[in-house]
C-alpha positions in Angstrom: -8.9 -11.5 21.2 -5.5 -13.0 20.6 -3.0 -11.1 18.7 -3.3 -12.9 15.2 -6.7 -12.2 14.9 -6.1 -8.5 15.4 -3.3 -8.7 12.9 -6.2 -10.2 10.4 -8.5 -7.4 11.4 -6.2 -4.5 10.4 -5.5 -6.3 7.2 -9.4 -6.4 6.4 -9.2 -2.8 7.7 -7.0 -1.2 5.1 -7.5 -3.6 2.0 -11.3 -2.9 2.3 -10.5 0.9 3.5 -12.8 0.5 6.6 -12.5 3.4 9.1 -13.7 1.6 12.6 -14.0 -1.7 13.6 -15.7 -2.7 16.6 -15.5 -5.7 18.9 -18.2 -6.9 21.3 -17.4 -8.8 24.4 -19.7 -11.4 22.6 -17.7 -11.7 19.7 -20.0 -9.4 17.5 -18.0 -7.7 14.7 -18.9 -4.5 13.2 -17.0 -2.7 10.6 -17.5 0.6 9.1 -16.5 2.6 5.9 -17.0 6.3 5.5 -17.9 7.5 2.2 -15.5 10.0 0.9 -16.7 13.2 1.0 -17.6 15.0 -2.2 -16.0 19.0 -2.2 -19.6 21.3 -3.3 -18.5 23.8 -6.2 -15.3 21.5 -6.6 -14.1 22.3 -10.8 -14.2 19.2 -13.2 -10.7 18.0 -14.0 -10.0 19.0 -17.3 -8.5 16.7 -19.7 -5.6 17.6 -22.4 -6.7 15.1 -25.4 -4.0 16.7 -27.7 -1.1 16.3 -25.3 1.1 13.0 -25.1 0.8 10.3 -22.4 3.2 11.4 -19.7 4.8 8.1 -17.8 4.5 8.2 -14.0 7.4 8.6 -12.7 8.9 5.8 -10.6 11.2 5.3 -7.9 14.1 3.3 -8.9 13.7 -0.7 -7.8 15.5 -1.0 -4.6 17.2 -4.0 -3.7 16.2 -6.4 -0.6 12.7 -7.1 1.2 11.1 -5.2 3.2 10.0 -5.9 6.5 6.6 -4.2 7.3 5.7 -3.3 11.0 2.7 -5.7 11.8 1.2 -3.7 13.9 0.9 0.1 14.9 3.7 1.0 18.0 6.5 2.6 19.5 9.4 1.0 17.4 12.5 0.6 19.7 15.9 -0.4 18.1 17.3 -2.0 21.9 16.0 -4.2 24.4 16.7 -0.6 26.7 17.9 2.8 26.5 21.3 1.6 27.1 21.9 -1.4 25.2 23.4 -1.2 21.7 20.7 -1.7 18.9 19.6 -5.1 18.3 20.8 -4.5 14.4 22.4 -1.7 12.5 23.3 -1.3 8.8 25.8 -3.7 7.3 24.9 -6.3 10.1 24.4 -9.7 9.0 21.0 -11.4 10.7 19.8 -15.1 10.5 15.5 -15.7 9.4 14.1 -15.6 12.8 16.7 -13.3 14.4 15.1 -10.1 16.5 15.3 -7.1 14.5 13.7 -4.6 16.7 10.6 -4.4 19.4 7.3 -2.7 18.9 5.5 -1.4 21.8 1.7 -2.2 21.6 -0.6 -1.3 24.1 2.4 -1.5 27.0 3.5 -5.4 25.2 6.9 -5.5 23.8 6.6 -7.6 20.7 9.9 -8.5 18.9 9.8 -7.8 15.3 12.3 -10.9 13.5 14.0 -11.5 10.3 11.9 -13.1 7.5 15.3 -14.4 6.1 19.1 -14.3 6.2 20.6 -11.4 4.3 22.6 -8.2 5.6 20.6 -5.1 7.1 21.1 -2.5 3.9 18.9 0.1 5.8 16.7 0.7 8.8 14.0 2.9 7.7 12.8 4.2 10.9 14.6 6.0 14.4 14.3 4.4 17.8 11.2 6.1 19.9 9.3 6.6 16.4 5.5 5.9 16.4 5.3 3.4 13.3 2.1 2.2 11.5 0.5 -1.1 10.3 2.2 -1.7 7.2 5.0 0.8 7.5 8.6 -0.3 6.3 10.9 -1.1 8.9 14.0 -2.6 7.1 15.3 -3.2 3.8 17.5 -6.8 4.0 19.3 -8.3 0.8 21.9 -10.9 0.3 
């Protein structure tokens, strides 16, 4: 399977909440979804009518984009445990510049910049174990 059709996998995986996906060396796909389970004895919610709509509270709008980890990994900030970091905050990076690298099943794939801005944040430490879909950066102007 090449690499972009895993990428499309994992996205069917979490906007469809499937739990296992299974690939046949024929090309036979099978996906899975577990029900979610229902607690026996569990009390009904119980609903105030007489009490005001409360707002959910939001987190303030931060500035920049995001730049989500495509896949799940090891997220390493250096090319090796002696270089300096490829970025760091304040740094200025070009679209297409390498940001980081994500170990994936023992393949270093270089994570790059979706745009030109200045790092404002890294949002994860080198070594870290990072997700599909976690944030990595936060980039602005």
């Amino acid at each position: 399977m090449k690499m972009q059709e895993l990428k499309n996998l994992a996205a069917l995986m979490k906007e469809y909440d499937l739990t296992r996906v299974e690939v046949t060396p024929d090309g036979n796909i099978t996906m899975e979804r577990m029900a979610q389970p229902v607690l026996a004895g569990a009390p009904a919610p119980v609903i105030n009518q007489a009490a005001e709509p409360v707002a959910a509270a939001q987190p303030p709008q931060e500035e920049g984009t995001v730049i989500y980890s495509p896949m799940v990994g090891v997220f390493y900030a250096a090319s090796s445990p002696d270089a300096d970091p490829f970025v760091k905050k304040g740094d200025i990076v070009k679209k297409g510049d390498v940001l980081c690298i994500i170990e994936a099943m023992k393949l270093m794939n270089e994570i790059n910049a979706e745009r030109d801005g200045e790092i404002l944040e890294v949002l994860v430490q080198n070594g870290q174990l990072v997700e599909f879909g976690q944030p990595l950066f936060r980039i602005g102007e």
